[in-house]
N, C-alpha and C positions, 0 to 999 in steps of 0.2 A: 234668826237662827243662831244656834249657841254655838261655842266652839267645839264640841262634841260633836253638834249635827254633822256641821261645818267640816271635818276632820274626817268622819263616817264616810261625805258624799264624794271629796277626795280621793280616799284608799277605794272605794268603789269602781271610780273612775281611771284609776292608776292601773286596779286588778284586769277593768274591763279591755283597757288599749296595749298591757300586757297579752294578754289571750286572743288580739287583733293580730298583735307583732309573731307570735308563736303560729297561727296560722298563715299569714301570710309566707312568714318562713318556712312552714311547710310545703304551702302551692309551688313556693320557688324551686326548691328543693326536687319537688316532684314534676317539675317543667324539666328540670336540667337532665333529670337519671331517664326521662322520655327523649330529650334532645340528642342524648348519647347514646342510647339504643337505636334513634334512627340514624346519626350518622355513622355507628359502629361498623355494620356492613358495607358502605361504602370507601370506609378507611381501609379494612381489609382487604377489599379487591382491587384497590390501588397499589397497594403491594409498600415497600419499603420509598421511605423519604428518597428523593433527590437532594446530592449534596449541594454544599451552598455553594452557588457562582462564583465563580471567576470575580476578577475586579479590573479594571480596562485602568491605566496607568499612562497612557499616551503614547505607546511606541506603537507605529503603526501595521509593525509585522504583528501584531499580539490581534487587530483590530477583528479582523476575518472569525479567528479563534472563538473571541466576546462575545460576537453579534448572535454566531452559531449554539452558542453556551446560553446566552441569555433566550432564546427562542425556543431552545428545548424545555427551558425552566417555566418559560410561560406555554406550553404548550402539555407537560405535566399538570402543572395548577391550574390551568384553565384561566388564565390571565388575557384576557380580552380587552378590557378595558383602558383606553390609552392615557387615563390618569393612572391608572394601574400599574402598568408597564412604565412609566415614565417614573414613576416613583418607584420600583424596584431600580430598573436602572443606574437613579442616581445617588442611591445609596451605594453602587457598586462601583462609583469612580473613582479615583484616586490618584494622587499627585499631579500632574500639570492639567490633566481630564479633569481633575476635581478642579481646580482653581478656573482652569476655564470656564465649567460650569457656573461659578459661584460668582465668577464679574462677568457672565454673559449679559448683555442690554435686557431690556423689556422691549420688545415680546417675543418673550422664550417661546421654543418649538412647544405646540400643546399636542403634538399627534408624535405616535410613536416613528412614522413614517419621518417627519419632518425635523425632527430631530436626530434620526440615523442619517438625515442627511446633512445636519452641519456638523457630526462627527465626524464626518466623513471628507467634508471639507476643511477642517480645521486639522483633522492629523493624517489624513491619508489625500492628500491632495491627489495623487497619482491615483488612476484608478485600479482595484488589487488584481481585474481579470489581465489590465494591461502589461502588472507584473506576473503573473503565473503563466502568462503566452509568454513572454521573453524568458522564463527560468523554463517552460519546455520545450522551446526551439532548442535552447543551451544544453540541456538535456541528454546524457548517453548513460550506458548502464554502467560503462567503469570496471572497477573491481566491484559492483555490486552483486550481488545474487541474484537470480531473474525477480523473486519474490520481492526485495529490497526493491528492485529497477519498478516492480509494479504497483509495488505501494505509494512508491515518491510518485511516477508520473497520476495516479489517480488523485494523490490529494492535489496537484496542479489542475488536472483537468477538470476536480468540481469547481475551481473559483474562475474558470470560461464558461460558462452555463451556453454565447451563441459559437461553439466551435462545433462545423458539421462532422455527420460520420465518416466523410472519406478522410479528411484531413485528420482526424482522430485517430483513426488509422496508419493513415502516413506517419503520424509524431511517433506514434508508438515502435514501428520498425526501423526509421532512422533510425532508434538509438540501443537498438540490440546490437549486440555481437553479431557479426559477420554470419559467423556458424548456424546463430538462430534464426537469421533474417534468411538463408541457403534454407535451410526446413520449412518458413512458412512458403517459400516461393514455389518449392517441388509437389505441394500439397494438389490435389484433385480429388473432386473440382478446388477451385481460388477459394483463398480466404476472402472476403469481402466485409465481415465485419468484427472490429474491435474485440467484442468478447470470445469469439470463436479465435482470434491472433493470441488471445492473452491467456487462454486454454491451453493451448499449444505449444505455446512460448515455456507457459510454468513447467511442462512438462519434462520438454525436450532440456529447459536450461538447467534445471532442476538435476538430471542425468548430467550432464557437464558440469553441474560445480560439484555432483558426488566423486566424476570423475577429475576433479583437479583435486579436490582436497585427498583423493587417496594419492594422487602424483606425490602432492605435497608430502604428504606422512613418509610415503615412502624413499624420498629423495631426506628426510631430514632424517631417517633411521639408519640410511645407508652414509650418514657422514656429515648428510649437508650439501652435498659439491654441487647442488643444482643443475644436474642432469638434465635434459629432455626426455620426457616420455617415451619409453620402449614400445616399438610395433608391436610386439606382443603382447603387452601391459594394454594396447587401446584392446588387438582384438579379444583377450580375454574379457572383456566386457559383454560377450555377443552374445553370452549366458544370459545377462539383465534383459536383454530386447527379447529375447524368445521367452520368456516367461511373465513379459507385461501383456495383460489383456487386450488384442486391437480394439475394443469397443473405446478401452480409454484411453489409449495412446496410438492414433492411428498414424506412428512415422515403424520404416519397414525398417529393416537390419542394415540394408544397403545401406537405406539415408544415414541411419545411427553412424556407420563406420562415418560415413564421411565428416559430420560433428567431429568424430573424437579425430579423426585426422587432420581438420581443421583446427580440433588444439594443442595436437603434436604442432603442427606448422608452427604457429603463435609462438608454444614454449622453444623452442628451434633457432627466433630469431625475425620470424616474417610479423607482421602488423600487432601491436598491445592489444590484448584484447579488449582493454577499455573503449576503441578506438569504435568510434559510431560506424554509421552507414546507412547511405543515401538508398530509399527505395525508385530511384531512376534509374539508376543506370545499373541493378539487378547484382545480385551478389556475385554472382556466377563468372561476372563480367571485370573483379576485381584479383589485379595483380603486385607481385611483388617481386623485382626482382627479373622479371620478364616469366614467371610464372603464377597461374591461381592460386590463390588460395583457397584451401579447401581439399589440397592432394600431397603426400605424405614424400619424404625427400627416399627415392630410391635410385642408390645410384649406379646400378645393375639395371632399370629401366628408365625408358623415356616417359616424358611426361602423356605424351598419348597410351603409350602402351599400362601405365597407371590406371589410366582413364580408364582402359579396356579391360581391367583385372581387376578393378574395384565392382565395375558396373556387370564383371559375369560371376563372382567372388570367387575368384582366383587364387591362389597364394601366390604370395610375391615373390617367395621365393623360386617357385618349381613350376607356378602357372596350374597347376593340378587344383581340379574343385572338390577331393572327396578332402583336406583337411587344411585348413588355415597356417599362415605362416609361424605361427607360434609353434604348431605340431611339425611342421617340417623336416625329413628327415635331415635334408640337407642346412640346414640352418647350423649357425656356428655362432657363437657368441666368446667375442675377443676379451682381453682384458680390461680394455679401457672401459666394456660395459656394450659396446655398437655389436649390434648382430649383421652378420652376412651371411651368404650363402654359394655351399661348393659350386663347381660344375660338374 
């Protein structure tokens, strides 16, 4: 064969495995725009990415956080696999967790399980329900807001997964305000479980911290001098109780007065109201001073005769039911700011 032939059978062969490469690039082509219309719809109804995890750094208050963060990421992606998960994982450690990992011995944890357990041994030696039961025995509401007091004690109480429902219960009311602990107790029938106390609680506390923060406003407009709250300033609230719905706030006007009288007392001088409270020995049943808490200082009547004028709605000043002490005719309000009343 000449070099002519020779050169022809060549370019033949070059053009042939050209026009191989050209279709084969097609089929690929045409594999991919089909691979993408089937997973198209399923990327859709997945909705937007999950952002990228956390990274676990070795402090062991962060641990609970990680684990929780890393579990939703594989529960998004459908990450089953425990070479799977273990290799997300330990791309997400970082500084003393990282180096840990990187001089751990052979034979490394191969299961997702077995490996959350010697994190867990290595930086959380203590176990985390052991510390969230001790941070909510410790637990009171403080200056929080019932909302505040009920967010902190829920993220405590998911990291006890075996605390039963009464004692759940119990933690929960220890650490209310006196005030709010007095409302769950008067309820009928009893409160008996946690979500129906923490209903109640938002509601009732929620009406007290509106009603501190107008104290507030209105003690820092008039000067600052930090006053106590005027008998008349609680009962003109009695407006808000008669126009909440009983279906979603079943505490009656009585009960309310007695709340807001309970935090005339406080601001007064009787117990902080950060100050917890035992559900043993009943709200009812706590004193200051050699009197309850929970009854408003009148010093034109005794503490029984209190009792008797709150619980038939009396005015305090005059004993009459058809108008409140605020409307009284006989009220008198002095210079320093104290109201009394004639004979």
């Amino acid at each position: 064969m000449d070099a002519n032939s020779l050169a022809a059978v060549l370019q033949a062969a070059q053009n042939t495995a050209q026009q191989q490469i050209a279709l084969l690039q097609q089929h690929h082509a045409a594999q991919m725009q089909q691979l993408v219309a089937q997973l198209a719809p399923a990327a859709q109804s997945r909705g937007p990415r999950f952002a990228a995890p956390t990274s676990f750094d070795g402090r062991s208050g962060t641990l609970d956080a990680w684990k929780a963060d890393m579990l939703r990421q594989f529960e998004w992606y459908t990450t089953h696999a425990d070479v799977d998960r273990l290799r997300v994982a330990v791309a997400h450690l970082q500084g003393p967790a990282g180096d840990w990992w990187a001089s751990l011995p052979a034979p490394r944890p191969a299961t997702w399980v077995a490996f959350l357990a010697a994190l867990e041994s290595r930086f959380q030696p203590v176990n985390s329900a052991e510390i969230a039961r001790t941070k909510l025995y410790a637990l009171t509401q403080g200056k929080q807001t019932i909302n505040e007091y009920v967010d902190h004690f829920r993220r405590l109480l998911a990291r006890i997964p075996d605390m039963g429902a009464p004692d759940q219960l119990h933690q929960f009311r220890r650490g209310l305000r006196p005030a709010i602990v007095m409302q769950l107790d008067v309820q009928m029938p009893p409160i008996t479980t946690l979500s129906d106390a923490i209903n109640l609680a938002v509601r009732v506390g929620s009406r007290f911290d509106m009603a501190a923060s107008s104290s507030s406003s209105g003690s820092s407009s008039s000067g600052g001098s930090g006053a106590p709250m005027e008998l008349d300033n609680i009962e003109g609230l009695e407006s808000d109780t008669n126009a909440t719905n009983n279906a979603d706030a079943p505490v009656t006007q009585s009960q309310f007065k007695l709340l807001l009288a309970a935090m005339q007392d406080n601001r007064r001088g009787g117990r902080g109201a950060g100050a917890g409270s035992s559900s043993s020995g009943g709200s009812n049943n706590r004193h200051h001073g050699g009197r309850p808490y929970g009854l408003p200082r009148m010093p034109h009547l005794s503490e029984e005769q209190v009792k008797e004028y709150m619980a038939a709605g009396k005015c305090f000043g005059c004993g009459a039911k058809d108008h409140t002490s605020r409307d009284c005719p006989k009220r008198k309000k002095g210079a320093d700011g104290r109201v009394s009343w004639s004979n």
